[in-house]
Short mmCIF file of the C-alpha atoms (twelve columns), coordinates in Angstrom:
data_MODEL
# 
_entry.id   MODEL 
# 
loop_
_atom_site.group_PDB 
_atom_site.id 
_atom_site.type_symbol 
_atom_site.label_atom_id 
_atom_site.label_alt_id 
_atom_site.label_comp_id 
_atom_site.label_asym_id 
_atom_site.label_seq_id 
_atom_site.Cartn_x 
_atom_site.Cartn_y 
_atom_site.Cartn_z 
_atom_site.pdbx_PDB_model_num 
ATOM 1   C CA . UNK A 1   0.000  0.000   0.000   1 
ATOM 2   C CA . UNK A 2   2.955  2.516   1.010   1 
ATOM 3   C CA . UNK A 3   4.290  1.877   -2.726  1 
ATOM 4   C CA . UNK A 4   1.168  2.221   -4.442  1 
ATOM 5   C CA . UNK A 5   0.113  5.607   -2.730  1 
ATOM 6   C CA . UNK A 6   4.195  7.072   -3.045  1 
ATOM 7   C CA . UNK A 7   3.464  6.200   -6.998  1 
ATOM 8   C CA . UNK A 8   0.409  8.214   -7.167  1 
ATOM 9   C CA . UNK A 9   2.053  10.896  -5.540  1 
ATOM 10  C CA . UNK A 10  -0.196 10.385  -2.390  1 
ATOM 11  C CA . UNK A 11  2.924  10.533  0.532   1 
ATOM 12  C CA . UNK A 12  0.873  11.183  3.224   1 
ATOM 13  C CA . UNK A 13  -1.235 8.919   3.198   1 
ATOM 14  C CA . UNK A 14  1.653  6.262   2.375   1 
ATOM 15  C CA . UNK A 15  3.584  8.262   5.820   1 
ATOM 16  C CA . UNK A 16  -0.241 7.599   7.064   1 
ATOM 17  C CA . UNK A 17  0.154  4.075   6.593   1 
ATOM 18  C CA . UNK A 18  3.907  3.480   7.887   1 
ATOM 19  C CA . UNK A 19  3.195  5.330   10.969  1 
ATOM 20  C CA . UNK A 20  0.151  3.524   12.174  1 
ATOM 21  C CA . UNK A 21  2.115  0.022   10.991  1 
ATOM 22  C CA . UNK A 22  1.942  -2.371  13.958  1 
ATOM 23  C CA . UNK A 23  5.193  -3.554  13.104  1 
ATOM 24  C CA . UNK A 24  7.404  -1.774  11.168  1 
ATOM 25  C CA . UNK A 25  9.451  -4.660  9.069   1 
ATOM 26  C CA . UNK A 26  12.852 -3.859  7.024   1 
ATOM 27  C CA . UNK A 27  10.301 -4.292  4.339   1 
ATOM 28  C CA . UNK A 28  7.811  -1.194  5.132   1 
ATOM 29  C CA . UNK A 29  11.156 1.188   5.787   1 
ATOM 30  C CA . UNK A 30  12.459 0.274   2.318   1 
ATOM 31  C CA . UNK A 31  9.080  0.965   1.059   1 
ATOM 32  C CA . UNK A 32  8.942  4.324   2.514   1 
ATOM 33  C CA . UNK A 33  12.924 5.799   1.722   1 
ATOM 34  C CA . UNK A 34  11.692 4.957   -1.532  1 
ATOM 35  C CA . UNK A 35  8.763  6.503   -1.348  1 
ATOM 36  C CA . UNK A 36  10.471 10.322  -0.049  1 
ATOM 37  C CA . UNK A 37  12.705 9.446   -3.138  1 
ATOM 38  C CA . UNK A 38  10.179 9.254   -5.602  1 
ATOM 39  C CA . UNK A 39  8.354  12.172  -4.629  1 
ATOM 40  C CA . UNK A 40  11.629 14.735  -3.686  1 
ATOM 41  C CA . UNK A 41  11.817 14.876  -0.382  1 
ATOM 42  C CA . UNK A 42  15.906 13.322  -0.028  1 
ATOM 43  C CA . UNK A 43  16.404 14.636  3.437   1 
ATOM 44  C CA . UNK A 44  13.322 12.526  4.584   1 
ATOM 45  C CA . UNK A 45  14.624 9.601   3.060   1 
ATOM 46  C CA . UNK A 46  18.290 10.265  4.014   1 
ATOM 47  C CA . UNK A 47  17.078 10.542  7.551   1 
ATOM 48  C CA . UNK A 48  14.815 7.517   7.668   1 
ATOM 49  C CA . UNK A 49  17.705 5.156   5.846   1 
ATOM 50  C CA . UNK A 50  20.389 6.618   8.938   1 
ATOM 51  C CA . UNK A 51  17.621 5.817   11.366  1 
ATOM 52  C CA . UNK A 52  17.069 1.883   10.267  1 
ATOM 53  C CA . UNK A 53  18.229 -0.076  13.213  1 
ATOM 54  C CA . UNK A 54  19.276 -2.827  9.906   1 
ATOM 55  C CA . UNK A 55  19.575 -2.194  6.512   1 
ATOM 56  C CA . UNK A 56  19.456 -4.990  3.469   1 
ATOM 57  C CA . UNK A 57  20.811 -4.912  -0.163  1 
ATOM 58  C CA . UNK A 58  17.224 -3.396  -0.989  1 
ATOM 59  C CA . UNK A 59  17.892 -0.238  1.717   1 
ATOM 60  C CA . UNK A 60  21.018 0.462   0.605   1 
ATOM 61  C CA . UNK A 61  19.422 0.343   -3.388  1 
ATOM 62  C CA . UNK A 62  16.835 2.342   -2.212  1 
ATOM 63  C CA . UNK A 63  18.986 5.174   -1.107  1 
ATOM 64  C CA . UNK A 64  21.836 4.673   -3.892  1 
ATOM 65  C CA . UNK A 65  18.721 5.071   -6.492  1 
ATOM 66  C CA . UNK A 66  17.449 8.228   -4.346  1 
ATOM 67  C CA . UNK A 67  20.786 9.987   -4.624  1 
ATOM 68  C CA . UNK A 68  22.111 8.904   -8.304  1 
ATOM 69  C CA . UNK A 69  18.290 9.990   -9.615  1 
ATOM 70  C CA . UNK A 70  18.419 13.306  -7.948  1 
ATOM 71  C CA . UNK A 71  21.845 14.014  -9.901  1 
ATOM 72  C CA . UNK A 72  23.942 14.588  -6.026  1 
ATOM 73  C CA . UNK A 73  26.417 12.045  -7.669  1 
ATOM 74  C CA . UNK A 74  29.136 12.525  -5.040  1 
ATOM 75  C CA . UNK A 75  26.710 11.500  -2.844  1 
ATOM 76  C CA . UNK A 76  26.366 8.814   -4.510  1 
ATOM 77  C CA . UNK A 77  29.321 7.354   -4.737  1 
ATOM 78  C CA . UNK A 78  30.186 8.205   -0.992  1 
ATOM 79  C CA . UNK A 79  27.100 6.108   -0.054  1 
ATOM 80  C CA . UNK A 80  28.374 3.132   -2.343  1 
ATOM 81  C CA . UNK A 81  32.198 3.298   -0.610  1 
ATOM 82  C CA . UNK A 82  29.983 3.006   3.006   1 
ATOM 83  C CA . UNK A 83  28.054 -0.488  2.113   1 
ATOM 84  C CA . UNK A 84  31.584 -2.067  2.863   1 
ATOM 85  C CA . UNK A 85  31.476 -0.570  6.339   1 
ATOM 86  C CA . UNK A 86  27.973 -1.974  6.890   1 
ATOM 87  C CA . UNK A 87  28.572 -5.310  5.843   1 
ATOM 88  C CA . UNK A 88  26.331 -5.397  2.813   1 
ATOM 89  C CA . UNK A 89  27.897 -6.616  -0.274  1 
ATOM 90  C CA . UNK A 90  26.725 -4.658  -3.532  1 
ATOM 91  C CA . UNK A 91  24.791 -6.345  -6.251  1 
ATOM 92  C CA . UNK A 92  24.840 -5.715  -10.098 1 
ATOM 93  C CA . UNK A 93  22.151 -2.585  -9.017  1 
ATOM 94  C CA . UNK A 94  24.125 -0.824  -6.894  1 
ATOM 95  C CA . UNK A 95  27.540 -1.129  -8.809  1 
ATOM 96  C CA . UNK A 96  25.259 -0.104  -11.895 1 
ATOM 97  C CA . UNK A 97  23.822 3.004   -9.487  1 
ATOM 98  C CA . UNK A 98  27.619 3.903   -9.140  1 
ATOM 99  C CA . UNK A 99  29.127 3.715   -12.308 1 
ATOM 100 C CA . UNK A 100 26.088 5.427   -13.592 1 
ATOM 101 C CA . UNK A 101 27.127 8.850   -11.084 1 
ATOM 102 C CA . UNK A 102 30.407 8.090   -11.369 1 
ATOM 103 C CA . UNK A 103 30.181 8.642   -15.267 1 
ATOM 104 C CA . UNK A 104 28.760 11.907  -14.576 1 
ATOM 105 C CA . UNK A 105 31.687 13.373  -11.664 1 
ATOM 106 C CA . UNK A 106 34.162 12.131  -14.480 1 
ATOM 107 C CA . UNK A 107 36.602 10.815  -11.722 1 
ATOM 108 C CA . UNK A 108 39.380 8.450   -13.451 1 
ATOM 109 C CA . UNK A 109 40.624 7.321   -10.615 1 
ATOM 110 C CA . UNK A 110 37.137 6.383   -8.907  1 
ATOM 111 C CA . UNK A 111 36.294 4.684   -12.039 1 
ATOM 112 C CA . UNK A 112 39.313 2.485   -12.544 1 
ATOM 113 C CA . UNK A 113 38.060 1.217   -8.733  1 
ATOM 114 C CA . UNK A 114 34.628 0.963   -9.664  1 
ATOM 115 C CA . UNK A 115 35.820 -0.993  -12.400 1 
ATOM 116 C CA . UNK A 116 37.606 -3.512  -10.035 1 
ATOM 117 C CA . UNK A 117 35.011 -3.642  -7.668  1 
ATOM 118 C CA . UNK A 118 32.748 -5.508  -10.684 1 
ATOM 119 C CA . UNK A 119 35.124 -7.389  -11.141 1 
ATOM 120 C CA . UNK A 120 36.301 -9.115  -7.924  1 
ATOM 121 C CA . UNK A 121 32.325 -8.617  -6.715  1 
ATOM 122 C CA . UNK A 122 30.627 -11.951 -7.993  1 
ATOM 123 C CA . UNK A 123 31.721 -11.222 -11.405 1 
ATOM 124 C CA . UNK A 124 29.097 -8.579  -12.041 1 
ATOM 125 C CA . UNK A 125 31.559 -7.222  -14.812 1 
ATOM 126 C CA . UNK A 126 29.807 -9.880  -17.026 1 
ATOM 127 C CA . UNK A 127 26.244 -8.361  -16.580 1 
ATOM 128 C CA . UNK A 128 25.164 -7.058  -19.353 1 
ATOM 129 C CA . UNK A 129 23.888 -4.151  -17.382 1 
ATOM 130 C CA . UNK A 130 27.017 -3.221  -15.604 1 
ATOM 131 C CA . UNK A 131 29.291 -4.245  -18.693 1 
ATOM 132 C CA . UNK A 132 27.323 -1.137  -20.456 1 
ATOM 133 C CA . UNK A 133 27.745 1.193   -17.557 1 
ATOM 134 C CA . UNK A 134 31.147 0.674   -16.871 1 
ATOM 135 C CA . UNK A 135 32.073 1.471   -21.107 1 
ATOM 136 C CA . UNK A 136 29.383 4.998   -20.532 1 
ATOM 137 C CA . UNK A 137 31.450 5.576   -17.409 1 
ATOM 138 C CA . UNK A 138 34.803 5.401   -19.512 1 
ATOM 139 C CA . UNK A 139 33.365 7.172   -22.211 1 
ATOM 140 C CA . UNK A 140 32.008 9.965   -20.104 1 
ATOM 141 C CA . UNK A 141 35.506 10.058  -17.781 1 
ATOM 142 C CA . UNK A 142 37.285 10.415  -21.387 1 
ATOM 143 C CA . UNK A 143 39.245 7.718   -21.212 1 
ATOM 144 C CA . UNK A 144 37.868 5.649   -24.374 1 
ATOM 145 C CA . UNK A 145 40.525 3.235   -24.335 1 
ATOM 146 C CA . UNK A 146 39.764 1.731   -21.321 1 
ATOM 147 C CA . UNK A 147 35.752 2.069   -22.522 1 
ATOM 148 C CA . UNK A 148 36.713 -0.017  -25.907 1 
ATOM 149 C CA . UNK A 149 38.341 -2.428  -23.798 1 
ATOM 150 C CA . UNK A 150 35.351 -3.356  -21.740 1 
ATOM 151 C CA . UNK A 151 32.939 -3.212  -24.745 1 
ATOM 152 C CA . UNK A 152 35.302 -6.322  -26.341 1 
ATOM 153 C CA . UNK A 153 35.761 -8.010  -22.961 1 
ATOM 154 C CA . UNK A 154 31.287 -8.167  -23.047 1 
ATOM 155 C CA . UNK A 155 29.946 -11.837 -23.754 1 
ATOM 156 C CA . UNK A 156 27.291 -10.573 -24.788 1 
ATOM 157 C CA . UNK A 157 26.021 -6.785  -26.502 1 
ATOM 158 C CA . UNK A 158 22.473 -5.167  -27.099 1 
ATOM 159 C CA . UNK A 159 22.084 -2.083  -28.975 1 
ATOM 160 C CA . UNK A 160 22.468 -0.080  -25.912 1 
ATOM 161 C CA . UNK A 161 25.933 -1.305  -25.194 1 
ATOM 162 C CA . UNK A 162 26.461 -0.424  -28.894 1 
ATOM 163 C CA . UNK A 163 25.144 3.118   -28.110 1 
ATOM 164 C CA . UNK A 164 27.510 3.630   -25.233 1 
ATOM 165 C CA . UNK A 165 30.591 2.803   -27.126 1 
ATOM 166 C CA . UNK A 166 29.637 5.311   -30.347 1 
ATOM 167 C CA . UNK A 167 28.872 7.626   -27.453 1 
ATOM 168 C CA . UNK A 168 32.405 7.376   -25.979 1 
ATOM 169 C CA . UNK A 169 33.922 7.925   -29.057 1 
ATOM 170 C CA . UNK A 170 32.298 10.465  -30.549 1 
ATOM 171 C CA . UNK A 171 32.073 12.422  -27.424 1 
ATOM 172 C CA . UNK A 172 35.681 12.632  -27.052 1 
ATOM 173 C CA . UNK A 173 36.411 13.466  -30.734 1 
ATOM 174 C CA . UNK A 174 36.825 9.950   -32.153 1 
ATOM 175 C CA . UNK A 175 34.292 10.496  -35.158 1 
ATOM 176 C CA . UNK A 176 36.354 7.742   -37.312 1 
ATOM 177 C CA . UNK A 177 35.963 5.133   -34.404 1 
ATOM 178 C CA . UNK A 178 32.525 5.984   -33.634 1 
ATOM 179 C CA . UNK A 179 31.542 6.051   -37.440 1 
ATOM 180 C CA . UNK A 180 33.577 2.093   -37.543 1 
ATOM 181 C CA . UNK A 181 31.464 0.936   -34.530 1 
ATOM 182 C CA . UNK A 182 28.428 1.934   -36.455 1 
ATOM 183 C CA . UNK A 183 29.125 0.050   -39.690 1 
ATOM 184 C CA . UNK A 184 30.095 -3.044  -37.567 1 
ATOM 185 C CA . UNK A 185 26.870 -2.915  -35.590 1 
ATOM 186 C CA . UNK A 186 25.119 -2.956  -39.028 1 
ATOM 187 C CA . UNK A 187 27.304 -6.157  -39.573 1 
ATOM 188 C CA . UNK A 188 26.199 -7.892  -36.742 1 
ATOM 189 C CA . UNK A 189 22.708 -7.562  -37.554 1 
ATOM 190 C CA . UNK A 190 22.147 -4.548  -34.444 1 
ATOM 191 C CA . UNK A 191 19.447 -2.206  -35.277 1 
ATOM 192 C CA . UNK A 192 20.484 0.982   -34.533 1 
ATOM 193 C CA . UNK A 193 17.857 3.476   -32.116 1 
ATOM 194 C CA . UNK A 194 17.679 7.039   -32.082 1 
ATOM 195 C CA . UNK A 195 20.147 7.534   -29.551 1 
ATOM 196 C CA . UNK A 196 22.905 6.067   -31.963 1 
ATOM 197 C CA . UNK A 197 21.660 8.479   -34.213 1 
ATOM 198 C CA . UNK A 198 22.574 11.820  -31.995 1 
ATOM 199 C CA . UNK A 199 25.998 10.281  -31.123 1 
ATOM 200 C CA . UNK A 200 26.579 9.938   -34.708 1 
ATOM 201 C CA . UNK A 201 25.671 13.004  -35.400 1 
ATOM 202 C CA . UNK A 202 27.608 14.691  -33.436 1 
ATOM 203 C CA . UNK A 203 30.538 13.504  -35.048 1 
ATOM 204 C CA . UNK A 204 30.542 16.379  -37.124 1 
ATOM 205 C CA . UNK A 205 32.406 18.099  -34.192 1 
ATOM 206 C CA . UNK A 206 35.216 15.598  -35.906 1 
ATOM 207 C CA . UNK A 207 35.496 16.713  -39.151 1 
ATOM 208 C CA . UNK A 208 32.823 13.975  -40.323 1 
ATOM 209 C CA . UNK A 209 29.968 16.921  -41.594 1 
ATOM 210 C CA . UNK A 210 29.478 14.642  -45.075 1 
ATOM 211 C CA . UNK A 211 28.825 11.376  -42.691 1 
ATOM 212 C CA . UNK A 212 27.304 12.773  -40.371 1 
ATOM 213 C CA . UNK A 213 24.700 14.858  -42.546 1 
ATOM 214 C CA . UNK A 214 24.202 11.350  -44.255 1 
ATOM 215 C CA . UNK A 215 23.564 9.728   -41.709 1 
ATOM 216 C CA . UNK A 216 20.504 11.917  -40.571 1 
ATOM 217 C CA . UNK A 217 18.985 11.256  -43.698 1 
ATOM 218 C CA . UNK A 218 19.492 7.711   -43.549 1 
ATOM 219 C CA . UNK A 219 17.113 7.794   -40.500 1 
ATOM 220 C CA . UNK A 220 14.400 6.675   -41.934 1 
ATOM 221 C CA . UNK A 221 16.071 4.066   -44.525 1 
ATOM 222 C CA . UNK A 222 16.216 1.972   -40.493 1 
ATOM 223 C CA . UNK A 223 12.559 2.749   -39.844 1 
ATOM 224 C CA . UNK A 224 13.404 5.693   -37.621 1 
ATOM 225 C CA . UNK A 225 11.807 9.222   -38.069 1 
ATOM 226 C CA . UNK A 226 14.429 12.040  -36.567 1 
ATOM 227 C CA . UNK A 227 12.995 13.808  -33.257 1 
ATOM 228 C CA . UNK A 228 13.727 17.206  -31.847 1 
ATOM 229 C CA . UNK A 229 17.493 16.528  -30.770 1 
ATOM 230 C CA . UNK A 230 18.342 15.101  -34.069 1 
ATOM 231 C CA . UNK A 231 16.794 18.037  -35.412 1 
ATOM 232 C CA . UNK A 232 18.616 20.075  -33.108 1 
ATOM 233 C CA . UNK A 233 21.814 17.975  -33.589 1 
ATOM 234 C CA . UNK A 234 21.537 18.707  -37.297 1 
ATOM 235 C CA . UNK A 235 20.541 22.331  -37.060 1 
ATOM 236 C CA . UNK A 236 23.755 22.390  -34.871 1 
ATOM 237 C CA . UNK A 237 26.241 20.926  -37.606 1 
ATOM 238 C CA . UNK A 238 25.319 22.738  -39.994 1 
ATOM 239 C CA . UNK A 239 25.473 26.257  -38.461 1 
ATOM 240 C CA . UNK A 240 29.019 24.854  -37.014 1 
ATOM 241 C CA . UNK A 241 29.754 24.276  -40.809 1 
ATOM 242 C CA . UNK A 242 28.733 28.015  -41.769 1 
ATOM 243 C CA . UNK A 243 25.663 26.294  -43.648 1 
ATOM 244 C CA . UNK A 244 23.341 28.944  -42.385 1 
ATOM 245 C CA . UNK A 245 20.716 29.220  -44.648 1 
ATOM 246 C CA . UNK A 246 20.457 24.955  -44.606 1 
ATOM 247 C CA . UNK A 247 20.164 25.432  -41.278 1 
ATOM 248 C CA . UNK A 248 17.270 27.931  -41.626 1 
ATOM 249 C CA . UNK A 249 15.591 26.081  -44.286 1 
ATOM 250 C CA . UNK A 250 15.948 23.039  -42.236 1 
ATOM 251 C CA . UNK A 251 14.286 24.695  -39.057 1 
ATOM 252 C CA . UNK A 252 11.653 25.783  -41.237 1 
ATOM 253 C CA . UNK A 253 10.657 22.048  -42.676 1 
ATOM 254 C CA . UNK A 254 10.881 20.450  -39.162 1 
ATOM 255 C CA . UNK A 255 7.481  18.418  -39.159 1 
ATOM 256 C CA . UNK A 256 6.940  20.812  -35.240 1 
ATOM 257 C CA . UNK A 257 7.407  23.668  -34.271 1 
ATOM 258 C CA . UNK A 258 11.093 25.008  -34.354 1 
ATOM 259 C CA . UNK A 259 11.531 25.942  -30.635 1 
ATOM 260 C CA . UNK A 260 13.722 28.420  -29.009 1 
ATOM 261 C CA . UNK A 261 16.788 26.280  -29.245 1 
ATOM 262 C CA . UNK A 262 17.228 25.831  -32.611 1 
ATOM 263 C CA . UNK A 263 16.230 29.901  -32.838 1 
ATOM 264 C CA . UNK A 264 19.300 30.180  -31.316 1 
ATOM 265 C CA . UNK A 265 21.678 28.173  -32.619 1 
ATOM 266 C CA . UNK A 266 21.065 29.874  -36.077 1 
ATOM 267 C CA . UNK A 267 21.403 33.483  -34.330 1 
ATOM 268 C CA . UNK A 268 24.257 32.822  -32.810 1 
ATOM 269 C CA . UNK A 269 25.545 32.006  -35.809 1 
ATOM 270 C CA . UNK A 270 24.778 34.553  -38.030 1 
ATOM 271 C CA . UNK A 271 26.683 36.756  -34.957 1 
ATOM 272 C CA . UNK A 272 29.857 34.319  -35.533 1 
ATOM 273 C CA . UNK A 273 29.639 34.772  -39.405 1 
ATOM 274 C CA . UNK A 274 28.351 38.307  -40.138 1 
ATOM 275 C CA . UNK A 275 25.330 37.015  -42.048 1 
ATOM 276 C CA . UNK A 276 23.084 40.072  -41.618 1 
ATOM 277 C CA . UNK A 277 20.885 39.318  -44.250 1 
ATOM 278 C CA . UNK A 278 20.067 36.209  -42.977 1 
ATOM 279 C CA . UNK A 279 19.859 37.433  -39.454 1 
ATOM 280 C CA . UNK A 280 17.144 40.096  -40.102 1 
ATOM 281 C CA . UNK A 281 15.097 37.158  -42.220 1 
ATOM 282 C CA . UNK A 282 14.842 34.856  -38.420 1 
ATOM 283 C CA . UNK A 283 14.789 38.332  -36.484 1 
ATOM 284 C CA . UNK A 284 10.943 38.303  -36.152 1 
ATOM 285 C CA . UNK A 285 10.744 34.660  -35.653 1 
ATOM 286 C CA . UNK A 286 12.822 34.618  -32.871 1 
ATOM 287 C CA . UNK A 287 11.855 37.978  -31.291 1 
ATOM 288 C CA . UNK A 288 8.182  36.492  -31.580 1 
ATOM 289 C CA . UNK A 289 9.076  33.462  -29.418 1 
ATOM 290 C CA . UNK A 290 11.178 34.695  -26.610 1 
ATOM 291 C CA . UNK A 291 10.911 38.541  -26.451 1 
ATOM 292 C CA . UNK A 292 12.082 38.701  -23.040 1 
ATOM 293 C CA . UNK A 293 15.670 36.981  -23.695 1 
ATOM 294 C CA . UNK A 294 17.913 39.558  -23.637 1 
ATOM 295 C CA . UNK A 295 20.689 37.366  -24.750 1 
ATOM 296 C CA . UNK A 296 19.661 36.646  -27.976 1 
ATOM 297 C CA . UNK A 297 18.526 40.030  -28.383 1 
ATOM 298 C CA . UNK A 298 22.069 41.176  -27.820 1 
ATOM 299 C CA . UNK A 299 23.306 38.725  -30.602 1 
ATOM 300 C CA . UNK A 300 20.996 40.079  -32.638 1 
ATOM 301 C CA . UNK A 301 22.039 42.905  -31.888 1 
ATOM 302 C CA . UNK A 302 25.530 42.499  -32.724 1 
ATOM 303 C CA . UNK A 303 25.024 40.615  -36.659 1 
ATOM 304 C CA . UNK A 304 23.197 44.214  -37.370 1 
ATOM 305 C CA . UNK A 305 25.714 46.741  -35.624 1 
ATOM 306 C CA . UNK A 306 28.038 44.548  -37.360 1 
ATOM 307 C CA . UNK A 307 27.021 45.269  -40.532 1 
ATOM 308 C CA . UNK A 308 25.941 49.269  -39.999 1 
ATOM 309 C CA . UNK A 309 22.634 48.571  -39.751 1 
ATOM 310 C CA . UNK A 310 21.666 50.608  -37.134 1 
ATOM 311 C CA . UNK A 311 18.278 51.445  -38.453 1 
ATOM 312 C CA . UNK A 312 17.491 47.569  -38.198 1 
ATOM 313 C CA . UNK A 313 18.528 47.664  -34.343 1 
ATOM 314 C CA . UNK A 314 16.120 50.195  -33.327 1 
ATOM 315 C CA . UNK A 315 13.932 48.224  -35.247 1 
ATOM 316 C CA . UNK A 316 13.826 45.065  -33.730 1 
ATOM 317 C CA . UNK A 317 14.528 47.121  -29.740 1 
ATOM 318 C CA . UNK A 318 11.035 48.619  -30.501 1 
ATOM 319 C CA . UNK A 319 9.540  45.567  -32.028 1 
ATOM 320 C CA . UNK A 320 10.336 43.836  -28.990 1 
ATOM 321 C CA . UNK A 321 9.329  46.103  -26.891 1 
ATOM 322 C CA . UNK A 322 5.805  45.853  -27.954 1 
ATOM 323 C CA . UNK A 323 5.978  42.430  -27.809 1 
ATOM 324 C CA . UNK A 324 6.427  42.719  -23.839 1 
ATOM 325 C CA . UNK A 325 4.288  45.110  -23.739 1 
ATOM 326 C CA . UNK A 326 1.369  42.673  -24.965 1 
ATOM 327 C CA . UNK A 327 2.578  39.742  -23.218 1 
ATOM 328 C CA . UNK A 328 1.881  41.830  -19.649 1 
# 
């Protein structure tokens, strides 16, 4: 009952519940840190777990989950190094709870021990699960070596693990590798998902803008129809590439509404490469969406001082101006 009213958002009445429990088992505590989890209250949680007069692998979970899902990583990781002190050995979801945060600090050093600890910990560096984890850990940490080598040391691969390893390389500037992992996923049969697709496209950042523009289009050759962060992804190579009015056109065809992100990208541009023409042609658009954001105002600005156009700054000042004006 305590989990089924913390899903529904109903925490008092699971607290309710807990509190008027005859007998308060390891099982209803574990039910109720992860109930303050679920519904953002950490500090409740944190104090409950401290207060458990014995904790099981499921506590410990409970709390590791509570911390890495919140994003307070450290945390995290700090609770993790403290299971050894309780006497509870980690399983395959805490070490994947970990890595996971670990990943995200970007410690080296604390992943190369993470590392060991799957290994030497009932050989949880064979779950597929953790396998994947520890290469995104790698990947994220920059050290893609050490990511490749656990992606070929994996008995077995599904197309996240796959994902994970283009990530890694492509992340850290290995567009070639990433682009090779690709083609021998394809040889192995692995369907690739729209998360291979952003890694791959952000191999542009590698000198791969040819591929990588490719590749978007070859989206829906694998039965995949680009979302917003391809989109975005895309819009993003090609200002990068000084393709600016691609990028326009392509903000222009997305099958939704361009938001204010890809608005942006394409101003920012036009500030990097002078295009003032181009700049007073998205000028209304993005004025129209966002006319209290200063900053891109400013860049704005800037593409039109740039080019003498002074006329056209007092133009678009007063245009949004009446825009706030309207929206009050």
């Amino acid at each position: 009952m305590i989990t089924a009213y913390a899903q529904n958002g109903r925490l008092e009445e699971a607290k309710e519940i807990f509190d008027r429990s005859p007998q308060r088992t390891m099982v209803t505590y574990n039910a109720m840190v992860t109930a303050y989890s679920q519904n953002g209250h950490l500090q409740r949680a944190k104090a409950l777990f401290d207060g458990m007069e014995q904790r099981d692998i499921v506590s410990w979970n409970a709390m590791l989950a509570a911390y890495a899902q919140s994003g307070h990583d450290t945390q995290t990781v700090d609770l993790f190094k403290s299971m050894d002190i309780d006497g509870v050995t980690p399983n395959h979801v805490s070490l994947i709870s970990a890595l996971d945060a670990c990943g995200r600090v970007g410690e080296l050093r604390l992943a190369d021990a993470l590392y060991d600890a799957a290994l030497t910990l009932g050989g949880y560096a064979a779950h597929l699960m953790v396998a994947t984890s520890v290469v995104d850990m790698y990947g994220k940490c920059g050290d893609v070596a050490a990511a490749r080598r656990a992606f070929d040391a994996m008995l077995e691969r599904d197309v996240v693990a796959w994902n994970a390893m283009v990530a890694a390389y492509s992340h850290n500037g290995h567009g070639h590798e990433a682009l090779e992992i690709f083609r021998t996923m394809d040889l192995e049969g692995v369907n690739p998902s729209e998360s291979t697709f952003v890694s791959l496209v952000g191999c542009s950042r590698s000198g791969f803008f040819e591929e990588s523009r490719e590749l978007f289009l070859a989206m829906q050759d694998c039965g995949l129809d680009p979302n917003g962060e391809h989109f975005h992804c895309m819009v993003d190579l090609l200002c990068r590439a000084g393709k600016l009015r691609e990028a326009r056109d392509l903000i222009v065809s997305m099958p939704f509404e361009a938001d204010f992100p890809a608005w942006s990208a394409l101003v920012s541009a036009c500030s990097v490469h002078g295009d003032s023409k181009l700049g007073r042609e998205v000028a209304n658009e993005v004025i129209s969406l966002v006319p209290e954001d200063s900053g891109l105002y400013v860049c704005l600005s800037k593409v039109f001082s740039s080019a003498g156009m002074q006329d056209e700054v007092a133009r678009l000042e007063q245009k949004r101006k009446d825009l706030l004006l309207k929206s009050k």
